[in-house]
C-alpha positions in Angstrom: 106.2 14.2 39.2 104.2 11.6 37.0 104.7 9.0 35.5 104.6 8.4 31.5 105.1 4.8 31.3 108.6 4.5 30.1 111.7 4.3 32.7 114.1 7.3 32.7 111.3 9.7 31.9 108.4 12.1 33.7 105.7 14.7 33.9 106.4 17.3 36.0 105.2 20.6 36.9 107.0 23.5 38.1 105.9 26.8 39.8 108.9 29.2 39.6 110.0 32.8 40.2 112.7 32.8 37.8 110.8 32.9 33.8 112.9 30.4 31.5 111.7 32.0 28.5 112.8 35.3 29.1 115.7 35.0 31.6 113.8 37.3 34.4 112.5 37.5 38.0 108.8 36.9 36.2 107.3 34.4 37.8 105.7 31.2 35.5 104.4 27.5 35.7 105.1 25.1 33.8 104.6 21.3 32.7 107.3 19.5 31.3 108.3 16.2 30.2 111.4 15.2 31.9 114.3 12.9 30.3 116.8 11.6 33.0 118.1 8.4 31.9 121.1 7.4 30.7 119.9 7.7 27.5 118.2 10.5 27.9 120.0 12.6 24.6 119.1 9.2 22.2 115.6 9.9 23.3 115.5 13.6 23.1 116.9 13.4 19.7 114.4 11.0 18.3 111.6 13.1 19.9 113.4 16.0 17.9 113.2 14.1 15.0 109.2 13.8 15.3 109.3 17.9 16.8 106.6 18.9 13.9 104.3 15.7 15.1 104.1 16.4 18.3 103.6 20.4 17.9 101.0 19.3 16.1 99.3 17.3 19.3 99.8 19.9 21.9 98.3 23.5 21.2 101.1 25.5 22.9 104.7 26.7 21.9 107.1 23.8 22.6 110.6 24.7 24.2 113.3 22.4 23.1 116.3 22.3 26.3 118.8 19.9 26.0 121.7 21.5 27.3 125.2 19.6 26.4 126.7 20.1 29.9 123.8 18.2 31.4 122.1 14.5 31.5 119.4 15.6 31.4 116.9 16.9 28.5 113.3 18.2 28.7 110.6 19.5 26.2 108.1 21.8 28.2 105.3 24.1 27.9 105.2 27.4 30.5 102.5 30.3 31.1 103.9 33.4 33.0 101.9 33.9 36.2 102.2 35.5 39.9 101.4 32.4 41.5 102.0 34.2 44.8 98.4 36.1 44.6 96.0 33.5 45.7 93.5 35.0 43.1 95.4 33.4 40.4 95.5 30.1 41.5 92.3 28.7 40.0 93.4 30.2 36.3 97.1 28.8 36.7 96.2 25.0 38.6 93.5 24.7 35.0 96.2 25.2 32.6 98.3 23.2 34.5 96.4 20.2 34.6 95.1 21.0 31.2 98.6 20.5 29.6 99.7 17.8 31.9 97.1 15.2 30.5 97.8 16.8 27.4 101.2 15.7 27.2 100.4 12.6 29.1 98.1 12.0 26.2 100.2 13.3 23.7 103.4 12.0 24.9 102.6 8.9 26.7 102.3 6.5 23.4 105.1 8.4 21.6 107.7 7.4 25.0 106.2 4.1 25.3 107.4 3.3 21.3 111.2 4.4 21.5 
């Protein structure tokens, strides 16, 4: 995890086996900014509000999950990739660190203003 400069939120990236966009056992990574205070749904909705903005600023399909049932809310980009074949870690670690300074980039002044 990273910090953005705002209390109650993070960058983190996640190397799973279970895909989130297509509710399977393929594997992905992904970078997301992570909203976990307690007002973590007053922040994702005024984020929401700005959605078309900050599309615009990163140069990947945004997923939206804000869950009622949870505290927690998070927007995040992902890339499917077996990450358990050593020969794909060089392509998978550059798109990871490419998107997390883009959404530290992109991200870090919007958080810092709510």
């Amino acid at each position: 995890n990273s910090g953005i400069g705002r209390s109650g939120m993070n960058l983190a990236v996640v190397i799973s086996t279970w895909n989130s966009i297509t509710n399977s056992e393929i594997p992905e990574v992904r970078v997301e900014l992570v909203l976990t205070s307690e007002h973590a749904k007053q922040h994702f909705g005024q984020l929401e509000e700005r959605k078309s903005e900050i599309q615009n600023l990163i140069d990947a399909p945004l997923t939206w999950h804000n869950l009622e049932n949870s505290k927690s809310c998070k927007i995040y980009v992902q890339k499917d990739g077996e990450f358990r074949q050593k020969q794909n870690w060089p392509e998978l670690f550059e798109w990871l660190a490419k998107y997390l300074s883009v959404f530290r980039d992109a991200l870090g002044p919007i958080v810092r203003d709510l």
